[in-house]
N, C-alpha and C positions, 0 to 999 in steps of 0.2 A: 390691459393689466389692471387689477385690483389698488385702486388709490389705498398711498401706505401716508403716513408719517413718517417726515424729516425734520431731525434735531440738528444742530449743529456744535460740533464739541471742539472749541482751541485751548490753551495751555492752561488760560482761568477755569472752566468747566471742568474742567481736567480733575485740576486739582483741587477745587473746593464744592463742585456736585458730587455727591455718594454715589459714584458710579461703582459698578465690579465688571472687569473684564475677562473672557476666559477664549483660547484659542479654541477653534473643533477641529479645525485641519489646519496646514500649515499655510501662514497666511490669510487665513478667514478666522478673523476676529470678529466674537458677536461681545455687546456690551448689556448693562442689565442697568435700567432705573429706575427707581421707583414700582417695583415689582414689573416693568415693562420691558421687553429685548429686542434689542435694536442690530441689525446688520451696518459692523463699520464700512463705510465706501471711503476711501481717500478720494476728497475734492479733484485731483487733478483727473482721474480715473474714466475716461468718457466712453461710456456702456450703453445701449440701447435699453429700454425700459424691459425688453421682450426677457433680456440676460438677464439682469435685476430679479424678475419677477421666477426667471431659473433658479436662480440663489437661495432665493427665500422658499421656494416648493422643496428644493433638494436639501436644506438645512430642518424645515419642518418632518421632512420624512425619512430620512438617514440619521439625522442627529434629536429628532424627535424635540424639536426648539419652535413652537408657535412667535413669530417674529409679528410685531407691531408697526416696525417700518423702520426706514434707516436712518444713519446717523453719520453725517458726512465729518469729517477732519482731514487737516492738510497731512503731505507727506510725511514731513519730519515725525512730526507726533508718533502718527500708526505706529513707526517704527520704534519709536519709544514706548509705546504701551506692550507692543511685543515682547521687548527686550525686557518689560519688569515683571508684566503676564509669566515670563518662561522662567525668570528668577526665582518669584515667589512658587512656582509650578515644582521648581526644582527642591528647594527647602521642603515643601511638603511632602513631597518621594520619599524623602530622604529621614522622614518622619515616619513614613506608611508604609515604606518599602519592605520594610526587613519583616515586619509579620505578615505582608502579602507574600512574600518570597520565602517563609518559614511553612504556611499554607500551601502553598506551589510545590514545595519539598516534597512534603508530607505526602501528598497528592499523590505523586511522581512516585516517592521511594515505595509506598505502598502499593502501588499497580506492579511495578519490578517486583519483591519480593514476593509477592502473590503470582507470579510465573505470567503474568498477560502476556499476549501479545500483542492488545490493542486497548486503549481506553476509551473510552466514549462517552461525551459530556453531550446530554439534549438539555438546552436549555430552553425552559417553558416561559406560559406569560407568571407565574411567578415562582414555582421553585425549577431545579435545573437538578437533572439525572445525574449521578455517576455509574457508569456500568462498564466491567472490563470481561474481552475477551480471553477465557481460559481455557486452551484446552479444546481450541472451535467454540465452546460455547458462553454464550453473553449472559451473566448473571452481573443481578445489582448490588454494588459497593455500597453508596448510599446518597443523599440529595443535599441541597441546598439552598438558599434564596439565590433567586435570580439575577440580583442585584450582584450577591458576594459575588456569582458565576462570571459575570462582565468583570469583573476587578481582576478577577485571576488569569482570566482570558486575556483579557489587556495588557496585564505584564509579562505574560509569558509571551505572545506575539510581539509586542514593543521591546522588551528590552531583550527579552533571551533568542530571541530567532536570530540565527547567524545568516541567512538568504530567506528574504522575504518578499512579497510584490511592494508593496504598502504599508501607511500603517492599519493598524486593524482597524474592521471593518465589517460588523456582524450583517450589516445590509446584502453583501456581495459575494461572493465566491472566493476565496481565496484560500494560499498554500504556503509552507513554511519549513524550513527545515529548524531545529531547536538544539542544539547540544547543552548537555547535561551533566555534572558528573555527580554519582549518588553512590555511598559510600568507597570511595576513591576507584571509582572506576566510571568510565566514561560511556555515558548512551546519547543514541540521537534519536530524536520523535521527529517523525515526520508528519507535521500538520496540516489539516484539510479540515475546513469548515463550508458551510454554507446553510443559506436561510431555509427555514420551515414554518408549514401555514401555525398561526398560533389567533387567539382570539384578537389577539393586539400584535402591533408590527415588533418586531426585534427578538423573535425566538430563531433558534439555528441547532443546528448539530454538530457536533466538533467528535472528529477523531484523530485521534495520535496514537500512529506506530510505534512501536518500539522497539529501535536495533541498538545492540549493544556494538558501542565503536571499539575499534582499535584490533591489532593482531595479537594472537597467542606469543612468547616469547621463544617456544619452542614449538614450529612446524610438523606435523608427524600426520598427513593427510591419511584418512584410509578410507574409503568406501563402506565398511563394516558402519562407520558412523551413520550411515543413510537406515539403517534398520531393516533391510531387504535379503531374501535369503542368498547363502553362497551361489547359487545357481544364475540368481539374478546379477550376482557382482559379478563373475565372470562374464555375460553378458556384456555388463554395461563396459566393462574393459575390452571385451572385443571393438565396443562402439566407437572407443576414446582409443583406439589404437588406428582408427584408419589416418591413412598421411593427409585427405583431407574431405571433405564436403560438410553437411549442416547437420548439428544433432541440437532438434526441433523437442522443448519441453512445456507441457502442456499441462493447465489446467486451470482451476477457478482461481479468482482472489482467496489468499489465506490458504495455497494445497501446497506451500513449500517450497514453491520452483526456486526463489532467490536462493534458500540452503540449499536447495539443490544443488544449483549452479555452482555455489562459490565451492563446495566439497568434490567436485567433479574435476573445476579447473585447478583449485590446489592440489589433488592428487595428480593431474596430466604435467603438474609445471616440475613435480618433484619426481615422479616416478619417468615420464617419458622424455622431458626436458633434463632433467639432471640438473634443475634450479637456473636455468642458464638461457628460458625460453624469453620473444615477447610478447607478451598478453596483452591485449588492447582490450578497454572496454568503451564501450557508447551504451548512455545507462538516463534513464530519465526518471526520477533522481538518482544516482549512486545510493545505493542499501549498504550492504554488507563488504566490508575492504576484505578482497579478496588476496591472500599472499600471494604476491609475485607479479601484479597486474598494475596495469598504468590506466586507474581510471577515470572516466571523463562523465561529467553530467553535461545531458544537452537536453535542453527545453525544448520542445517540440515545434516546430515552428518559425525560433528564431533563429537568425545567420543562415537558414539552410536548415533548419534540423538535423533530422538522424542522417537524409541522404550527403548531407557535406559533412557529417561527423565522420561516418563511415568511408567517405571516398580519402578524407583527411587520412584515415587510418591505416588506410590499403597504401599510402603513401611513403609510411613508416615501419615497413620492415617490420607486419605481424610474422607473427607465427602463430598464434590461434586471438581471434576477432571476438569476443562475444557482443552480440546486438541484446540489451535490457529487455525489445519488446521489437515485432514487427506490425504496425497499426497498419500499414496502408502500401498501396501501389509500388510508393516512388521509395519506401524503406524495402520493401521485400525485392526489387529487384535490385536495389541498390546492394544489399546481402547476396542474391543468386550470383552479382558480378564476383563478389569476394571468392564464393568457392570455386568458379569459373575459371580465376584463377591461380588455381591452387590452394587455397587457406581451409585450414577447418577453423569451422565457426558455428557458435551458439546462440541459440534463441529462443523466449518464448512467445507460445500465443496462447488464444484465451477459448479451450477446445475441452469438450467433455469425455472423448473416446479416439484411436484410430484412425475412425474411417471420417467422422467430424472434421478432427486436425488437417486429413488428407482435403478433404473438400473444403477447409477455410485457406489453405495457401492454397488453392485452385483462387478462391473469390477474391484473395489478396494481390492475384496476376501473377503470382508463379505459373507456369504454360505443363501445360503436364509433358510437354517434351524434357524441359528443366527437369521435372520433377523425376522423371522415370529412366534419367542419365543414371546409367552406372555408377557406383559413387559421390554421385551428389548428395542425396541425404543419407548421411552415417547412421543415422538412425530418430527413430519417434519413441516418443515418451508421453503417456498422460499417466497424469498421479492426483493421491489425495490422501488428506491425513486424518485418520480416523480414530475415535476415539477410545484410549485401552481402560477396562476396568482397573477398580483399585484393587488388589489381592486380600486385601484386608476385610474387607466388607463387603464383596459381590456375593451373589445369589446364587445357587445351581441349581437346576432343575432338568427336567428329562422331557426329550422330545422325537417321534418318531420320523424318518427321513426315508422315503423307498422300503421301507418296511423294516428299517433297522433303528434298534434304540441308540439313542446319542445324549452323551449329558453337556448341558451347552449351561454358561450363567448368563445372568440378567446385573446390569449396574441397579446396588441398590440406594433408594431414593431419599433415602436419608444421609447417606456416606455413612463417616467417620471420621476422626481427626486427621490419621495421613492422606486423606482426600481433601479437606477442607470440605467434606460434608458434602462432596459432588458426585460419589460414586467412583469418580472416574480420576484416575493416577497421571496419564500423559498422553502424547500422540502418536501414531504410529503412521509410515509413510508405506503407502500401498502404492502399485502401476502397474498399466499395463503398457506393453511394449512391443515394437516392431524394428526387425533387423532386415530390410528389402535383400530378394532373392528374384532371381528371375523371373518367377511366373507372376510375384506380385510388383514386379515393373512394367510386364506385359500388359497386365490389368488398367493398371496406374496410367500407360499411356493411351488407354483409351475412353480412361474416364469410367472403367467399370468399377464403381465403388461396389458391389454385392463381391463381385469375385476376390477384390482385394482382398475382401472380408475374409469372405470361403477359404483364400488359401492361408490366410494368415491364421484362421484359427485352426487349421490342418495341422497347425505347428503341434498342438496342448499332447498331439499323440506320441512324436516322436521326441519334445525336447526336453530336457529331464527336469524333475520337479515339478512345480508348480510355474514353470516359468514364461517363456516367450509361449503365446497364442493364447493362453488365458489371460478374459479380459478382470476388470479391474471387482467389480461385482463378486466375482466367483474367487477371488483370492481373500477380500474381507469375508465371506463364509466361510473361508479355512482358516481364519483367526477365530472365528464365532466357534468354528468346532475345535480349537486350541484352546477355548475358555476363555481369550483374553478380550475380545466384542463381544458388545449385551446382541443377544437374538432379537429380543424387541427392537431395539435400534434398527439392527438390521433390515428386518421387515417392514419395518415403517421407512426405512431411506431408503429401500432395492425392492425389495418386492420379492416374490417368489423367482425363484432359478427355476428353468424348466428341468422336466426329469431327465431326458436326455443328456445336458450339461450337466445336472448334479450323478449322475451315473458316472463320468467320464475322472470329475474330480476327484470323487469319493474313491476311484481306484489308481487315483494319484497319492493319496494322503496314507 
């Protein structure tokens, strides 16, 4: 170990050397003298030099404190310098608080009222991003010093997080949940940070979700609210009408599933239940309070996780289970027991099509025996929410398809004011879907993913609209030719439709 310097502070030094003390965590007091900073050890304290020499590396490089060497006092004291340290700590909050916390608002109420659904602080080696997601897409609010950014960070993790790990801690990983209320109505951000490389140590990237808490006062569930055509809601209520097995919803972060879910189970609890069902959830973290549901957040990991959340649950007289997410082995068969026996239950995973979704609960340990039981899965879903022009301000223009003219718009790149200058007005939730029929159980139980495929999109000929066997691709080009998707977009996120499928469509539409 690197020889340090030891002071020694009793109740005289105390109080007539100009020291300043200030806590960094709780319990490690560092002290300052003489422009020099010393690690307090209480005397009684007996540490190998090896841990000593921990202290002083992990306060140099977490709390960014070059330490000179330490500074021994007896117990009494510490505890006294503590106790005036958190005093004077508190007075000065209490001085600082209310414009950090009027900044925090402002913050907050501005990302809500500009429709986000995510804000995102990267904070640099000296100023710090604001950029909020609208719409899918991340455009920037505006910046700040890096220094404000820690202030603001700090009290929104310290004092406003109602379930947190710690206290903050830009060095490390961590999560938070934050309740809010902004013009009398109540939201929760769910916060996630972690570090990033920056020229100098202490840059990170912070995002917060944001779900508006709390239930409507009047219930009135409908599916129309998902934005999918009649043909598709019919569907989806055949799927939500079986007595039981798994209806499996699929897609990226940000494609919607949690509205999904929560508009899917409120309509089952009011329309098939007659108000009078029990819903169980296992959710890591709880999102959106679902009406009618008894939900539970479970950390992943601890007590058991999901698989003792879920056995807990089967314990308790469900009547329909939803599982938040299935990550792994021992959650996904711990779900296959559920509808085994007898539950319908929901979940999602993180799947880009079909035949994906079908082959990641293969790698997840569903057994394709499970899988290709007769009403085990009630049905598959993947979805994604794409972006609707603004009416105000999009662009039309003409374009030939199989040799037919088509006038399709483009988002224009300027906007205008009811876009907020984005082109684009709001989001529309697109999917495609499978309702298992024998031949694609037959397939399923052999593991032949092509044929699933084949028979599934066998469907696009006989089922009416645009609905069950087209996939997800070829329904956002029937928006594009409804005018409501830019074509460029299109192109650039899908690619060309072969002629064959755009032949098929086009004499659907």
């Amino acid at each position: 170990m690197a020889s340090v310097i030891l002071k020694e502070i009793n109740s005289h030094t105390y109080k007539n050397e100009r020291w300043h003390f200030f806590i960094v965590e709780e319990e490690l007091l560092v002290g300052k003298y003489q422009e020099h900073f010393y690690l307090m050890f209480r005397d009684s304290t007996d540490v190998s030099p090896m841990i000593i020499q921990s202290e002083i590396n992990y306060i140099k490089h977490v709390h960014k404190i070059e330490l000179t060497g330490l500074a021994l006092i007896d117990n009494d004291l510490f505890y006294q310098i503590l106790e005036d340290v958190s005093l004077e700590n508190a007075k000065r909050r209490d001085l600082n608080s209310s414009s950090i916390q009027q900044e925090l608002e402002a913050l907050l109420l501005n990302a809500v009222n500009r429709g986000a659904s995510d804000l995102h602080i990267t904070r640099g080696d000296v100023m710090a991003k604001v950029e909020l997601r609208i719409n899918g897409v991340l455009v920037l609010d505006s910046q700040m010093l890096s220094s404000k950014c820690d202030e603001l960070i700090f009290v929104l993790y310290n004092v406003q997080a109602s379930t947190r790990d710690t206290t903050w801690n830009r060095a490390i990983a961590q999560s938070a949940n934050i309740l809010y209320t902004l013009n009398d109505r109540s939201y929760r951000f769910r916060y996630e940070h972690y570090p990033i490389f920056g020229e100098e140590e202490g840059c990170y990237h912070c995002v917060l979700r944001i779900i508006p808490s709390g239930l409507p006062t009047i219930v009135n569930p409908d599916l129309a609210k998902l934005g999918v055509s009649d043909e598709e809601i019919k569907d989806i209520q055949r799927i939500l009408s079986n007595p039981y097995g798994v209806y499996f919803i699929a897609g990226t972060t940000g494609s919607g599933k949690s509205t999904t879910l929560k508009n899917m189970m409120e309509w089952m609890q009011i329309n098939r239940y007659d108000d009078k069902g029990c819903f169980l959830t296992v959710e890591d973290p709880v999102e959106y309070q679902i009406y009618g549901a008894k939900q539970s957040s479970v950390l992943d990991g601890e007590n058991g996780g999901f698989h003792t959340a879920i056995k807990s649950s089967l314990r308790r007289d469900p009547d329909v289970l939803m599982v938040g997410e299935i990550r792994d082995p021992i959650s996904s068969n711990a779900l296959a027991g559920a509808v085994e026996s007898g539950h319908y239950c929901f979940t999602t995973v993180h799947a880009g099509n079909i035949v994906t979704l079908l082959q990641r609960l293969a790698a997840l340990g569903i057994s394709s025996d499970k899988l290709s039981t007769p009403g085990f899965i009630a049905g598959l879903q993947c979805q994604k929410l794409i972006p609707v022009l603004c009416e105000d301000c999009k662009k039309e223009f003409s374009v030939t398809i199989l040799g037919r003219d088509f006038n399709v718009c483009k988002a224009n790149e300027d906007g205008c004011v009811n876009c907020r200058f984005t082109g684009v007005k709001s989001r529309q939730l697109v999917m495609e879907y499978l309702i298992p029929t024998h031949p694609e159980l037959e397939a399923l139980a052999n593991q032949q993913w092509l044929n699933v495929y084949s028979v599934w999109r066998e469907k696009r000929f006989t089922s009416p609209g645009i609905s069950e066997g087209f996939a997800i691709k070829e329904k956002v080009f029937m928006h594009v030719l409804r005018k409501r998707a830019c074509y460029r977009w299109f192109m650039m996120e899908f690619g060309q439709i072969p002629d064959t499928d755009m032949e098929v469509l086009l004499e659907k539409i």
